[in-house]
Structures are given as structure tokens and as C-alpha cells.
N, CA, C and O atoms as a Tinker XYZ file with bonds, in Angstrom:
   480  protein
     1  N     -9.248000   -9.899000  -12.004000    73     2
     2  CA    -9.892000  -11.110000  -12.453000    64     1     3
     3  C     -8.846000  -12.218000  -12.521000    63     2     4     5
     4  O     -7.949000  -12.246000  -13.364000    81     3
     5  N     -9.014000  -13.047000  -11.651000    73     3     6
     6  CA    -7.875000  -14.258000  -11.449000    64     5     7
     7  C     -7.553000  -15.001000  -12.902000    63     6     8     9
     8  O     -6.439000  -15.282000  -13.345000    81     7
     9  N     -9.088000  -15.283000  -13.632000    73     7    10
    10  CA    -8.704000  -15.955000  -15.073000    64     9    11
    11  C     -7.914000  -15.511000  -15.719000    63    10    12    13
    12  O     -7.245000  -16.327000  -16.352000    81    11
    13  N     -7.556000  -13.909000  -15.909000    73    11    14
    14  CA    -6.966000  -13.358000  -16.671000    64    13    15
    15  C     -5.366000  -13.749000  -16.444000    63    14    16    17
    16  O     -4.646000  -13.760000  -17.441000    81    15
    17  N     -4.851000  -14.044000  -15.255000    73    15    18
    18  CA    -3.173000  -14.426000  -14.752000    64    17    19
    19  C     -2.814000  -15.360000  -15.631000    63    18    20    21
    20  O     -1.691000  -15.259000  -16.126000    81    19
    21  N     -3.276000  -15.954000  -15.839000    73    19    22
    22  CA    -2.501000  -17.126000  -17.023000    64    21    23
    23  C     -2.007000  -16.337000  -18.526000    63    22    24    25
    24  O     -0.913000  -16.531000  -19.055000    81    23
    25  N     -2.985000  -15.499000  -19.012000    73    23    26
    26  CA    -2.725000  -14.260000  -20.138000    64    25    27
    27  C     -1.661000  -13.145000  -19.558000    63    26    28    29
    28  O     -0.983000  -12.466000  -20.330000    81    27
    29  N     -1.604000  -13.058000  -18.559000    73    27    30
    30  CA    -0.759000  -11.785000  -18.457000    64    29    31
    31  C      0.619000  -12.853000  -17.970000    63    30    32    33
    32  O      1.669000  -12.237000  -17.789000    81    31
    33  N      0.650000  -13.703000  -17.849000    73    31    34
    34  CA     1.732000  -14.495000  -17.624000    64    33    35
    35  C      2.472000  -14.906000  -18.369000    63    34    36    37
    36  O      3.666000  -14.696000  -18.157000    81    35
    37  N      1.974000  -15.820000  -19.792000    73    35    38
    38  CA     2.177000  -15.638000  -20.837000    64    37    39
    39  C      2.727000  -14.676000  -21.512000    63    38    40    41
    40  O      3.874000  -14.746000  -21.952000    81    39
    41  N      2.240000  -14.047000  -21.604000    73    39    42
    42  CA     3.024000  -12.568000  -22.265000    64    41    43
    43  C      4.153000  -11.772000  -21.877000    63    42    44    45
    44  O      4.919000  -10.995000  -22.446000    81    43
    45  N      3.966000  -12.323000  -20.463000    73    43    46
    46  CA     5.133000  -11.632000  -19.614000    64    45    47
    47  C      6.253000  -12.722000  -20.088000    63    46    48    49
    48  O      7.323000  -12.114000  -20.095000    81    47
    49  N      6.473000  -14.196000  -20.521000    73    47    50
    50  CA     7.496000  -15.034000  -20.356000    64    49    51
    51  C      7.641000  -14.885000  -21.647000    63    50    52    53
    52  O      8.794000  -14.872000  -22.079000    81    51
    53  N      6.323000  -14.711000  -22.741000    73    51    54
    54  CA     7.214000  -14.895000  -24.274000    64    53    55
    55  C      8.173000  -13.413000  -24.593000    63    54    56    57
    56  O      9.190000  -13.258000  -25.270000    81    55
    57  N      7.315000  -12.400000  -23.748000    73    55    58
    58  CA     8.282000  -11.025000  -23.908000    64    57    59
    59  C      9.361000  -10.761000  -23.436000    63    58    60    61
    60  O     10.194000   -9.942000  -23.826000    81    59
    61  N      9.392000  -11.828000  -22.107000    73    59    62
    62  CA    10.959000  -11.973000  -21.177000    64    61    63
    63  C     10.468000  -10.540000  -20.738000    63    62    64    65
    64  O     11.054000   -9.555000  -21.186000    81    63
    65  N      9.179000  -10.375000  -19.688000    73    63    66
    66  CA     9.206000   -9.248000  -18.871000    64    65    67
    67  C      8.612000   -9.979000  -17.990000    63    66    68    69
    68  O      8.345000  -11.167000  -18.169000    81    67
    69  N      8.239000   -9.039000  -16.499000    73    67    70
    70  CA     7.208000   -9.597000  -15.266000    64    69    71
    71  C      6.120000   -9.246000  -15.781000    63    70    72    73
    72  O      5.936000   -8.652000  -16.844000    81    71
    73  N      5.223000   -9.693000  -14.861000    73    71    74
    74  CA     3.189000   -9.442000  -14.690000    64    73    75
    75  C      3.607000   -8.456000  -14.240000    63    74    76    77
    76  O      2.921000   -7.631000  -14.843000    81    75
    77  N      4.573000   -7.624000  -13.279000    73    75    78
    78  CA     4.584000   -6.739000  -12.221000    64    77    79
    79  C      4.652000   -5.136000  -13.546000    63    78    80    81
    80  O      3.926000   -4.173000  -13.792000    81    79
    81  N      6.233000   -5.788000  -14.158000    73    79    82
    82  CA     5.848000   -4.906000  -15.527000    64    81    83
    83  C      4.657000   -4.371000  -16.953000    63    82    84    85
    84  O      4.368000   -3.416000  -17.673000    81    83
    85  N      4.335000   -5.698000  -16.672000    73    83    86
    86  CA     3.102000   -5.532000  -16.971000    64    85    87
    87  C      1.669000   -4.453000  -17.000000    63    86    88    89
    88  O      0.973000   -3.776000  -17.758000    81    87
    89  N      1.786000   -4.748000  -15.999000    73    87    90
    90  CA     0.661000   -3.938000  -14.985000    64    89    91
    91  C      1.589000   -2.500000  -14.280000    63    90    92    93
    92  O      1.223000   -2.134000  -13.164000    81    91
    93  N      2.393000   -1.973000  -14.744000    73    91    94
    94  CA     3.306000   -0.912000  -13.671000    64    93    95
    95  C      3.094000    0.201000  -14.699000    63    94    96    97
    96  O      2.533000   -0.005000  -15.775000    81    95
    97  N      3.499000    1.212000  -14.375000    73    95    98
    98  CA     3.470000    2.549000  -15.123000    64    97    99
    99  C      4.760000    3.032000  -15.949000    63    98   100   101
   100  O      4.961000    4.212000  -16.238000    81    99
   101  N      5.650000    1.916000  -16.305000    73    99   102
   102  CA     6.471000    2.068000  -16.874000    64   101   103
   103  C      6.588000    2.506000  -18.610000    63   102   104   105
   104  O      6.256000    1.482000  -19.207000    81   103
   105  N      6.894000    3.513000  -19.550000    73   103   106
   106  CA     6.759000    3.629000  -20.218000    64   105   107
   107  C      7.815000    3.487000  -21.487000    63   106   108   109
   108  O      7.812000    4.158000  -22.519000    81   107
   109  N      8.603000    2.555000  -21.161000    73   107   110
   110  CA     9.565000    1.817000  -21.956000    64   109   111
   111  C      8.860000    1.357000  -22.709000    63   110   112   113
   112  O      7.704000    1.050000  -22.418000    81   111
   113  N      9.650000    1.108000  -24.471000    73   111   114
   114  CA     9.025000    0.746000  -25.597000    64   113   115
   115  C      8.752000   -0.272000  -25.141000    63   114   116   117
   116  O      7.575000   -0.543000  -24.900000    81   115
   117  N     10.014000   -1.351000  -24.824000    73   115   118
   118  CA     9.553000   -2.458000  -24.294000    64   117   119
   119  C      8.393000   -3.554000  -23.564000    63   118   120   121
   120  O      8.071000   -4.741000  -23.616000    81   119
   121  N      8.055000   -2.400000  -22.925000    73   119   122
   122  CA     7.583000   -3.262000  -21.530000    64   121   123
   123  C      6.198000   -2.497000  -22.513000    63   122   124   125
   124  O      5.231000   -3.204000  -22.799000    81   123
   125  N      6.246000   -1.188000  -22.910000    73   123   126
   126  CA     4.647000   -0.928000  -23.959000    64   125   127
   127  C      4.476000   -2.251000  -24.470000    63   126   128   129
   128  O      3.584000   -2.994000  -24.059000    81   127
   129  N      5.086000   -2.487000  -25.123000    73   127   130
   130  CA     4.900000   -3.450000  -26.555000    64   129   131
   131  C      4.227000   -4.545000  -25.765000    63   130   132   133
   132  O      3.079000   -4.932000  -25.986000    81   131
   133  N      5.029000   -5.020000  -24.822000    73   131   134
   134  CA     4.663000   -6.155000  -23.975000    64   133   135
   135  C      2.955000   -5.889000  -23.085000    63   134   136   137
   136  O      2.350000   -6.831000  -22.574000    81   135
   137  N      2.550000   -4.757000  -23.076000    73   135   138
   138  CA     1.554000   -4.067000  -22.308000    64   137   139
   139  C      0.338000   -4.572000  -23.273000    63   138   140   141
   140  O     -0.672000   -5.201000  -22.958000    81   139
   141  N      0.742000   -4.117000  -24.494000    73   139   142
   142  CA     0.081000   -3.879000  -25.444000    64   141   143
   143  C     -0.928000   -5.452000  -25.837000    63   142   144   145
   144  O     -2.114000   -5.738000  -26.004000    81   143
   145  N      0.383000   -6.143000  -25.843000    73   143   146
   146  CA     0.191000   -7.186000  -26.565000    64   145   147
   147  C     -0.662000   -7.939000  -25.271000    63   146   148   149
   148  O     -1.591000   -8.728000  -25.444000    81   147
   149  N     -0.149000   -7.526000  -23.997000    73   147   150
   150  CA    -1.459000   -8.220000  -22.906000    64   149   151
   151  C     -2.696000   -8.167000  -23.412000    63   150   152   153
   152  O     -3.345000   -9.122000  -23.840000    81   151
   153  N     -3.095000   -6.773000  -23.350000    73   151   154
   154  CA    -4.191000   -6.222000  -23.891000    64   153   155
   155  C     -4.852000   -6.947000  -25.297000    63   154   156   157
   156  O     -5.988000   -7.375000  -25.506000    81   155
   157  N     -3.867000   -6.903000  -26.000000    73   155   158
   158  CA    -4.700000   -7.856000  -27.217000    64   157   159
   159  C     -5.057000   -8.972000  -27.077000    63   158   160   161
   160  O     -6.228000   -9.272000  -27.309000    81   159
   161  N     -4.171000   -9.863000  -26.670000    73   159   162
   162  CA    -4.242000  -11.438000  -25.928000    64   161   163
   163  C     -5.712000  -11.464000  -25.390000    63   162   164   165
   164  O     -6.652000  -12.017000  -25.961000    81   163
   165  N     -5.773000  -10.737000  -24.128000    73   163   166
   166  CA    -7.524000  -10.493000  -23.160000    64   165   167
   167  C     -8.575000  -10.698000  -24.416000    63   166   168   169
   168  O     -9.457000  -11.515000  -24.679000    81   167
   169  N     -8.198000   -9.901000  -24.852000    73   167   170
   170  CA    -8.965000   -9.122000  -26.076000    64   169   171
   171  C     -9.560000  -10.459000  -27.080000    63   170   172   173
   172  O    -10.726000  -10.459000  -27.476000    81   171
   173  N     -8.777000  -11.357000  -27.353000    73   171   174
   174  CA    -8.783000  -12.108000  -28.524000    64   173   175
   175  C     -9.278000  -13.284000  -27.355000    63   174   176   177
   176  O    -10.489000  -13.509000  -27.334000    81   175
   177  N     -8.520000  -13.948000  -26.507000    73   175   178
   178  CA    -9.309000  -14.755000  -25.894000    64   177   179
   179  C    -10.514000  -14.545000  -25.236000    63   178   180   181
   180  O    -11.379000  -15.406000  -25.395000    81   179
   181  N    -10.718000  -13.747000  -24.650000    73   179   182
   182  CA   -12.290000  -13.620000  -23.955000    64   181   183
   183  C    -13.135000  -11.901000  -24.958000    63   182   184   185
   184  O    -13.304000  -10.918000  -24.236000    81   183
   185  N    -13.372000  -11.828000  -25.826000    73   183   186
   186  CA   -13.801000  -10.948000  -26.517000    64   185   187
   187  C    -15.147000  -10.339000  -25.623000    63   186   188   189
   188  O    -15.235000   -9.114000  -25.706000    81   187
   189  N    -16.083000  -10.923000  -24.883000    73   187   190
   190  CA   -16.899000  -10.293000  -23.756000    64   189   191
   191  C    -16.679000   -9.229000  -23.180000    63   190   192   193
   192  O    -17.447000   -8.293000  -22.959000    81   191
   193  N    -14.871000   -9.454000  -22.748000    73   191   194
   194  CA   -14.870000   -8.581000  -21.672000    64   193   195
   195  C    -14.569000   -6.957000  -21.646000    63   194   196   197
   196  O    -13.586000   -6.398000  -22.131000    81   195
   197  N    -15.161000   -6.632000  -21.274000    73   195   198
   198  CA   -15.122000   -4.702000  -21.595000    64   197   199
   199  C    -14.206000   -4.164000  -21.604000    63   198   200   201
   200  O    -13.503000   -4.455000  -20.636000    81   199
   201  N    -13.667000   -3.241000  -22.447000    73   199   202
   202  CA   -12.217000   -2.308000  -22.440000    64   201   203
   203  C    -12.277000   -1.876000  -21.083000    63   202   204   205
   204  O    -11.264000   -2.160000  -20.444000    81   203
   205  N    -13.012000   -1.379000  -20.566000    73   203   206
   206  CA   -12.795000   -1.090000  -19.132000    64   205   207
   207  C    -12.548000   -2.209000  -17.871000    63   206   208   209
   208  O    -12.146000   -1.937000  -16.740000    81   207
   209  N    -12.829000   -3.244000  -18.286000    73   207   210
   210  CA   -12.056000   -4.588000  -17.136000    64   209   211
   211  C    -10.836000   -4.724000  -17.639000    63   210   212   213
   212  O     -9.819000   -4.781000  -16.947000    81   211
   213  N    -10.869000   -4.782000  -18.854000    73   211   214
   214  CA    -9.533000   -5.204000  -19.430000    64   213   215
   215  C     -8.374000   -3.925000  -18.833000    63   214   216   217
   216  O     -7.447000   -4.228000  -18.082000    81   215
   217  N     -8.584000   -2.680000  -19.246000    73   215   218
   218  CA    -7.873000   -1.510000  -18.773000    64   217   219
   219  C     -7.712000   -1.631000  -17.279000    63   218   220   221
   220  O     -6.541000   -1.999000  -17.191000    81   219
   221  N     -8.191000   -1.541000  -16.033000    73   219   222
   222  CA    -8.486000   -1.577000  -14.982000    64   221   223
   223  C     -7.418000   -2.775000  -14.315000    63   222   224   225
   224  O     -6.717000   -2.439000  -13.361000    81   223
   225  N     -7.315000   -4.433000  -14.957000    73   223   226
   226  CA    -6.810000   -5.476000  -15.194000    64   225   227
   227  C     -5.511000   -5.077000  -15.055000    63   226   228   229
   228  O     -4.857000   -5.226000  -14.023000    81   227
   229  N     -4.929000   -4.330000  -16.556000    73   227   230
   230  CA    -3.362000   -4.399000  -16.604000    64   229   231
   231  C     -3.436000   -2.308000  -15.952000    63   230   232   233
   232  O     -3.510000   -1.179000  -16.438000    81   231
   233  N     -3.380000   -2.755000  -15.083000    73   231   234
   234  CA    -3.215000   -1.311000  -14.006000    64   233   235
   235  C     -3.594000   -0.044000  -14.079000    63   234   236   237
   236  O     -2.963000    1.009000  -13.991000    81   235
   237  N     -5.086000   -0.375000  -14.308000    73   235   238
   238  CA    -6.242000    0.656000  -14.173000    64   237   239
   239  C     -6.177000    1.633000  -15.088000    63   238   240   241
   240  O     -6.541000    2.800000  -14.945000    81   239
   241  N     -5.509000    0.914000  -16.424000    73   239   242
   242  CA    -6.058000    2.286000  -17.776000    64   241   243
   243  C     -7.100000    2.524000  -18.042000    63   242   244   245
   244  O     -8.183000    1.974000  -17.843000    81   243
   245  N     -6.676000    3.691000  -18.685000    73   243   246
   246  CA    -8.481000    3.936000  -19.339000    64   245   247
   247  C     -8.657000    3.285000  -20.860000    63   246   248   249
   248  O     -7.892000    3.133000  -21.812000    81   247
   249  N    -10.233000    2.942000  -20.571000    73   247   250
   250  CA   -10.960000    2.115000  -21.839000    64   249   251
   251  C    -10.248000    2.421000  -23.409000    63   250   252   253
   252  O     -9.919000    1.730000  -24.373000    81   251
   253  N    -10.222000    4.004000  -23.017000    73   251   254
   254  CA    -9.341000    4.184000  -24.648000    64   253   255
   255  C     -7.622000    4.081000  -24.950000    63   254   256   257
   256  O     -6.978000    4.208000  -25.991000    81   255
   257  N     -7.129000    3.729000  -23.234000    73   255   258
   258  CA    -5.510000    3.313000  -23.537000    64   257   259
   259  C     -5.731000    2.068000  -24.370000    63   258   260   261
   260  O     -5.145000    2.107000  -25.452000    81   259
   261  N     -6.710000    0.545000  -24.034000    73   259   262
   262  CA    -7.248000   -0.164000  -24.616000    64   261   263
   263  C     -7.260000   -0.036000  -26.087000    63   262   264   265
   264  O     -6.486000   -0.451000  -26.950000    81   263
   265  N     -8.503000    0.749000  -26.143000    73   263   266
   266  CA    -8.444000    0.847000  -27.733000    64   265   267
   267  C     -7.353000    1.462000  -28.704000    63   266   268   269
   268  O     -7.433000    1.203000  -29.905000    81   267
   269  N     -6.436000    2.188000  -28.270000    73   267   270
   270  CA    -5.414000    2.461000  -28.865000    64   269   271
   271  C     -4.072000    1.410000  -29.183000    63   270   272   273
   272  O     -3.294000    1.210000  -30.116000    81   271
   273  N     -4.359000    0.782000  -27.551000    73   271   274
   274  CA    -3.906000   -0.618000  -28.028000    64   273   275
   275  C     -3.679000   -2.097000  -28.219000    63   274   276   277
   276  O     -2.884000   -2.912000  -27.750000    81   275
   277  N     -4.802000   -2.142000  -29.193000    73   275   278
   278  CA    -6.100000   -2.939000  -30.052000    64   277   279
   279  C     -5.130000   -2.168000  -31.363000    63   278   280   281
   280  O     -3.981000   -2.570000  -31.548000    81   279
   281  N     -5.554000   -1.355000  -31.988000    73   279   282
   282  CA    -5.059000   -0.997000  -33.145000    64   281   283
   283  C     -3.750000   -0.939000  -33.338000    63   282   284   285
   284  O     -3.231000   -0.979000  -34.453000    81   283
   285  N     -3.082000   -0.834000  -32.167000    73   283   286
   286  CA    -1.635000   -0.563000  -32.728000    64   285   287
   287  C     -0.835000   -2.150000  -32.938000    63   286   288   289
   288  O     -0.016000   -2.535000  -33.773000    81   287
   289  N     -1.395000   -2.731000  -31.947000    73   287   290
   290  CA    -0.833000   -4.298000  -31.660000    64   289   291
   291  C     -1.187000   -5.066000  -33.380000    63   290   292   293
   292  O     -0.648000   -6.088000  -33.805000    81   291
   293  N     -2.040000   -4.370000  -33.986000    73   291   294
   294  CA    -2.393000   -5.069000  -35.107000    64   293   295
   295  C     -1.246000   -4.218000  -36.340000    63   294   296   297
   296  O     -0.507000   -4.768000  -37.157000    81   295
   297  N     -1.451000   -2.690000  -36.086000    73   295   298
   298  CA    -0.555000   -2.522000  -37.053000    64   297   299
   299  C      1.080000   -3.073000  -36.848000    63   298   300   301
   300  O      1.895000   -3.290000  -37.745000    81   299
   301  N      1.225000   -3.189000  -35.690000    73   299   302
   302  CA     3.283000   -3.588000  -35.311000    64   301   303
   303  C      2.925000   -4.954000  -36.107000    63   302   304   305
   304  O      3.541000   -5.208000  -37.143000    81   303
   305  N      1.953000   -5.809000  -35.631000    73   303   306
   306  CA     2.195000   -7.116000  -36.183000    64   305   307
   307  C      2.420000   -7.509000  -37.658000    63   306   308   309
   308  O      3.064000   -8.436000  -38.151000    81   307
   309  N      1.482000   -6.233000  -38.367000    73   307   310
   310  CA     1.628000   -6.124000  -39.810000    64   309   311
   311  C      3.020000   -5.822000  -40.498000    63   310   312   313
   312  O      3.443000   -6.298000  -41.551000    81   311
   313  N      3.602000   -4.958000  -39.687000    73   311   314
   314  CA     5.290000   -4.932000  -40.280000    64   313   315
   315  C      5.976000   -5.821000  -39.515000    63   314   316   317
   316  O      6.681000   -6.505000  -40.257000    81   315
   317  N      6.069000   -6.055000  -38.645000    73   315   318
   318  CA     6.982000   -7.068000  -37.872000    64   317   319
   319  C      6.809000   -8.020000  -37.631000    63   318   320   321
   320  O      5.988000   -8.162000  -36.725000    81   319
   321  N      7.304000   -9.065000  -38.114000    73   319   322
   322  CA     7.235000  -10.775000  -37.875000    64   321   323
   323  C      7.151000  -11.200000  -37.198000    63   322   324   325
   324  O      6.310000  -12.058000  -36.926000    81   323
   325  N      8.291000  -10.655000  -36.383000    73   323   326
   326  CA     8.801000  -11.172000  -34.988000    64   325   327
   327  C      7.552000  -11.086000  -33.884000    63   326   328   329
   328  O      7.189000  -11.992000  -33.135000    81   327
   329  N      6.874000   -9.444000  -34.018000    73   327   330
   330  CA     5.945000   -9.302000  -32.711000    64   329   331
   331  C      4.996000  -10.261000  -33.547000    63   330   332   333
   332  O      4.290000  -10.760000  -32.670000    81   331
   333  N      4.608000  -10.770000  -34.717000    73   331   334
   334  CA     3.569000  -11.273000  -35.038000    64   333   335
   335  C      3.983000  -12.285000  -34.603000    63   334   336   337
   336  O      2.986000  -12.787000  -34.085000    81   335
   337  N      4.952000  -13.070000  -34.428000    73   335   338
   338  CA     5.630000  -14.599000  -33.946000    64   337   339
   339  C      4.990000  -14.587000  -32.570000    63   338   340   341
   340  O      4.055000  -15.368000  -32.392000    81   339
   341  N      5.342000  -13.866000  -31.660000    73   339   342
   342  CA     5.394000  -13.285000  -30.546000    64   341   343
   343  C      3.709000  -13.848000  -30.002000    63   342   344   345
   344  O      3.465000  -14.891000  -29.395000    81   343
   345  N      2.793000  -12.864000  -30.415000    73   343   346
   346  CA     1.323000  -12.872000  -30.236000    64   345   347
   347  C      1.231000  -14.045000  -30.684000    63   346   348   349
   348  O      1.909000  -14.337000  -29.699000    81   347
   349  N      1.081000  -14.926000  -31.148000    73   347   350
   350  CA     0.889000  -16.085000  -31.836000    64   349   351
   351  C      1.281000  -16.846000  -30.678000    63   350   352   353
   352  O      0.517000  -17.388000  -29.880000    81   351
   353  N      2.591000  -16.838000  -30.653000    73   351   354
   354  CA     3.520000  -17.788000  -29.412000    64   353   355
   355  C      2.273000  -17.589000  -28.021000    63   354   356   357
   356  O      1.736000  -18.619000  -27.612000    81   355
   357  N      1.898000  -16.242000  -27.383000    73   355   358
   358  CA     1.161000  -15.973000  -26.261000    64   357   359
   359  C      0.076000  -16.530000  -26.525000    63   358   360   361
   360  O     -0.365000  -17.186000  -25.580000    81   359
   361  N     -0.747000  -16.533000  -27.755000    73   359   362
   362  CA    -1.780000  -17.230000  -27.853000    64   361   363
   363  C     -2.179000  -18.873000  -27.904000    63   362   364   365
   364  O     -3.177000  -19.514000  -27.575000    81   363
   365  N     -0.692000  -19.259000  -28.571000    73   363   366
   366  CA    -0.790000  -20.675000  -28.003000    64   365   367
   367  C     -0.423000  -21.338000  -26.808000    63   366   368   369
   368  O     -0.646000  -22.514000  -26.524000    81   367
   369  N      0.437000  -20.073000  -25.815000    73   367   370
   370  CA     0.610000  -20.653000  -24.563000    64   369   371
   371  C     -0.718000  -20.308000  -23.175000    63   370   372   373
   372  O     -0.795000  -20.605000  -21.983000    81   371
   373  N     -1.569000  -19.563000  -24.121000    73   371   374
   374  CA    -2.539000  -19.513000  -23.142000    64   373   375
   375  C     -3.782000  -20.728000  -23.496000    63   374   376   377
   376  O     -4.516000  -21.271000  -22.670000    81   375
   377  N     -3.756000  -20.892000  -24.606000    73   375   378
   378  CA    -4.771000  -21.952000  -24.994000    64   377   379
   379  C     -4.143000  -23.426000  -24.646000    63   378   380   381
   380  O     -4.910000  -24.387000  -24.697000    81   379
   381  N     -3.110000  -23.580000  -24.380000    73   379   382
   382  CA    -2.158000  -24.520000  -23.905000    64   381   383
   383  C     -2.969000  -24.827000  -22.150000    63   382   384   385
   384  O     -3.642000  -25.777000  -21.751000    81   383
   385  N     -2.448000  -23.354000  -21.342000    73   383   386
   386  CA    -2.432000  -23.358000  -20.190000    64   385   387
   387  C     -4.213000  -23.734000  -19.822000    63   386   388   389
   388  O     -4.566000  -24.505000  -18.930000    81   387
   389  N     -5.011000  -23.088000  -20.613000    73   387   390
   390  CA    -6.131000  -23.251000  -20.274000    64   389   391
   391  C     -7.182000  -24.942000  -20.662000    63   390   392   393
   392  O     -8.264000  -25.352000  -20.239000    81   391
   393  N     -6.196000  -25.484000  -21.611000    73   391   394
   394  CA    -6.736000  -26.678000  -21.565000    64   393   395
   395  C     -6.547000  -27.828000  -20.680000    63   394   396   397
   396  O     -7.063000  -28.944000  -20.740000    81   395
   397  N     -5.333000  -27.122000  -19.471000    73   395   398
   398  CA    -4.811000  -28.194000  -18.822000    64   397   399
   399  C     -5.764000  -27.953000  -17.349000    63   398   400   401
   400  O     -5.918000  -28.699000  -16.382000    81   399
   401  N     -6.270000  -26.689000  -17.621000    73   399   402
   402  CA    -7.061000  -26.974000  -16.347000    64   401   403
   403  C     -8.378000  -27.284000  -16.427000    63   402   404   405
   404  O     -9.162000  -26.565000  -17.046000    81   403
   405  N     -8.767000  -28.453000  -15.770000    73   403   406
   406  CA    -9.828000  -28.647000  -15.982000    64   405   407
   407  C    -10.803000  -27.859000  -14.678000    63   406   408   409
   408  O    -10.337000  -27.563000  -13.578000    81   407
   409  N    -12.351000  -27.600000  -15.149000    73   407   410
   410  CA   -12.709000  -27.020000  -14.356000    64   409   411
   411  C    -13.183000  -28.335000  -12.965000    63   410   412   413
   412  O    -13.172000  -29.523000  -13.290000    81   411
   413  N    -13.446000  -28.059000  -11.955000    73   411   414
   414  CA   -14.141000  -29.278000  -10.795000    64   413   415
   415  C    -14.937000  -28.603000  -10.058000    63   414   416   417
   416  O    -14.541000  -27.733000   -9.283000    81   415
   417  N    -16.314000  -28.971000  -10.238000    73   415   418
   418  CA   -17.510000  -28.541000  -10.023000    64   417   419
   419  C    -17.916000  -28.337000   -8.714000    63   418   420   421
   420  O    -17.901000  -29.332000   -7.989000    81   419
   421  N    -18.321000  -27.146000   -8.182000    73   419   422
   422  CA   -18.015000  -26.671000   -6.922000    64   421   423
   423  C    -18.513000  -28.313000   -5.703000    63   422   424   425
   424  O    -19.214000  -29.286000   -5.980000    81   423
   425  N    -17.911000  -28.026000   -4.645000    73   423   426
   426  CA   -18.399000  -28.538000   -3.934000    64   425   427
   427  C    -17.130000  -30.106000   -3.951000    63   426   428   429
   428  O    -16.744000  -30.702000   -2.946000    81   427
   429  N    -16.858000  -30.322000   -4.970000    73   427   430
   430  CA   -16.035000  -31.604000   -5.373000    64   429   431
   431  C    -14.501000  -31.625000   -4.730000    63   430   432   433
   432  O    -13.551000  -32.373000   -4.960000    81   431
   433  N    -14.617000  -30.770000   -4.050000    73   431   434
   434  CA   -12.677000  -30.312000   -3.660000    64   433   435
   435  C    -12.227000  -31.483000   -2.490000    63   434   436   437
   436  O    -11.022000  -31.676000   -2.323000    81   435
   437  N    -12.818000  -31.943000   -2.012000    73   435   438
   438  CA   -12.465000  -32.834000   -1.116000    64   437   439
   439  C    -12.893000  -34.551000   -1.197000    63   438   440   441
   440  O    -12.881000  -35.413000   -0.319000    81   439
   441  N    -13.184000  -34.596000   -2.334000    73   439   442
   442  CA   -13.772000  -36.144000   -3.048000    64   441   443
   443  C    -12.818000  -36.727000   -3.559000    63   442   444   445
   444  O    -12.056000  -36.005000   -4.202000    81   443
   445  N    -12.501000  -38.165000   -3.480000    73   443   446
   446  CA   -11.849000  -38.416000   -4.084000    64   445   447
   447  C    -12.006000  -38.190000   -5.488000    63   446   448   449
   448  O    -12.819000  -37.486000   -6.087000    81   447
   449  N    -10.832000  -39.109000   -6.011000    73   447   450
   450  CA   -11.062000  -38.841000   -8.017000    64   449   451
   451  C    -12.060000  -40.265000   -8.412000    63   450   452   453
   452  O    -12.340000  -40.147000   -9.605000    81   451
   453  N    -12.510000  -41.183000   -8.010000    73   451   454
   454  CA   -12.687000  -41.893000   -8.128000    64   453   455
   455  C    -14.353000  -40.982000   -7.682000    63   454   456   457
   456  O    -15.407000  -41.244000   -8.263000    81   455
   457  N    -14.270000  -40.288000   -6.944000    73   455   458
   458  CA   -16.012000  -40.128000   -6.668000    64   457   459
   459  C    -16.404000  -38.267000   -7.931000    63   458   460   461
   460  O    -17.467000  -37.866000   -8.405000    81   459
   461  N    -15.483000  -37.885000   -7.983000    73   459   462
   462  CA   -15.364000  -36.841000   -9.099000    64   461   463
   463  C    -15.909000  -37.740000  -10.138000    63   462   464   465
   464  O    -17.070000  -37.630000  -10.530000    81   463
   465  N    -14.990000  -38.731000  -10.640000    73   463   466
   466  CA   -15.615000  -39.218000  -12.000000    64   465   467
   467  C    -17.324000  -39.424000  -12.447000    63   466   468   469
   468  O    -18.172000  -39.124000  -13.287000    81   467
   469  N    -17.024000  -40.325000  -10.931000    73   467   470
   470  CA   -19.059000  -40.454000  -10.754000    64   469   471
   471  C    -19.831000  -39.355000  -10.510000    63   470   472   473
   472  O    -20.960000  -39.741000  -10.208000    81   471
   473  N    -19.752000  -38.234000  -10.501000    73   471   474
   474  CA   -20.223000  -37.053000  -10.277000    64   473   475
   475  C    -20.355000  -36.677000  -11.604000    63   474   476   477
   476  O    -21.409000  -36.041000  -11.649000    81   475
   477  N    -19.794000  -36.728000  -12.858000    73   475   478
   478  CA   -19.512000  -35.940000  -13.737000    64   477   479
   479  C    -20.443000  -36.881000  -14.660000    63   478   480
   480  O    -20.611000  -36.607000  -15.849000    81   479
């Protein structure tokens, strides 16, 4: 799901990891934590979307790798500041990223801006 790249991007720059890590089968605390916290991010911004897109998304887990971490991302945040800093930081750089794009209503890609406006 293309929407989702801006969230897994995010998370990848406030954690100082890749999307590639992200999404890889690597099982470093690290790059977990950073996994994890993708997963919550999805989770908290688009709440619709099914543990199973979401799993599938960051490299085809299963629905209950998801829910395991959903709960854990909440308990680390409860002792640790820092990951709570962290999630916070991802959440305002995705609500950041997503206000800057505006959507342009199909068909409009080759109009000027001057004929966009009048369209809208």
C-alpha cells in the first residue's frame, strides 16, 4: 500500500534504520523495536486497516506478529521515555508529511494551477 511509505519512512529516519530494515527478517532488538513501532504508527494513523494488511505491509507477518506488537510497543513506551519520545516524534512526522500533500482530483494532472483552483 503506497500510503503507508511515508509511515514506514518515518520510523525508519527517527530510529536511524532503512524501510528495507524495516520490512526484512532481521531479528535484532533494534531493528524489532523499530519494526514494532512501524506497526503501531499504521495502527494509530489509519486504525481501519486490518492486522493482516498491516502484517503483510512490513514483510508479510502474521496478523498476530501484529498484535503482539500493538501490546508490546505500548508496554516499552510505558517504561521508556525515550521510545515514548520516539513514537511521538514518528507520529508527528507523519502527520507533518501527510498534510503537505495535498490530494489533486483525478484527471487534474495536466491543468494548469490556475485551472485546478477553478475546479475545486
Amino acid at each position: 500500500m503506497h500510503f503507508l511509505g511515508p509511515i514506514l519512512e518515518s520510523t525508519a529516519a527517527v530510529f536511524q534504520r532503512t524501510t528495507a530494515e524495516l520490512v526484512g527478517r532481521s531479528r535484532k532488538r533494534s531493528i524489532v523495536e523499530a519494526r514494532h513501532a512501524a506497526m503501531w504508527a499504521i495502527r494509530r494513523r489509519y486504525p481501519s486497516i486490518s492486522l493482516e494488511v498491516i502484517g503483510s505491509t512490513i514483510g508479510g507477518r502474521h496478523y498476530t506478529t501484529v498484535m503482539h506488537a500493538l501490546v508490546i510497543v505500548e508496554e516499552r513506551a510505558q517504561r521508556n521515555a525515550l521510545y515514548h519520545m520516539q513514537l511521538q516524534h514518528v507520529l508527528a512526522r507523519v502527520a507533518r508529511s501527510s498534510s503537505t500533500h495535498l490530494a489533486v482530483p483525478t484527471g487534474l494532472h495536466d491543468r494548469t494551477v490556475e485551472d485546478r483552483r477553478n475546479a475545486w
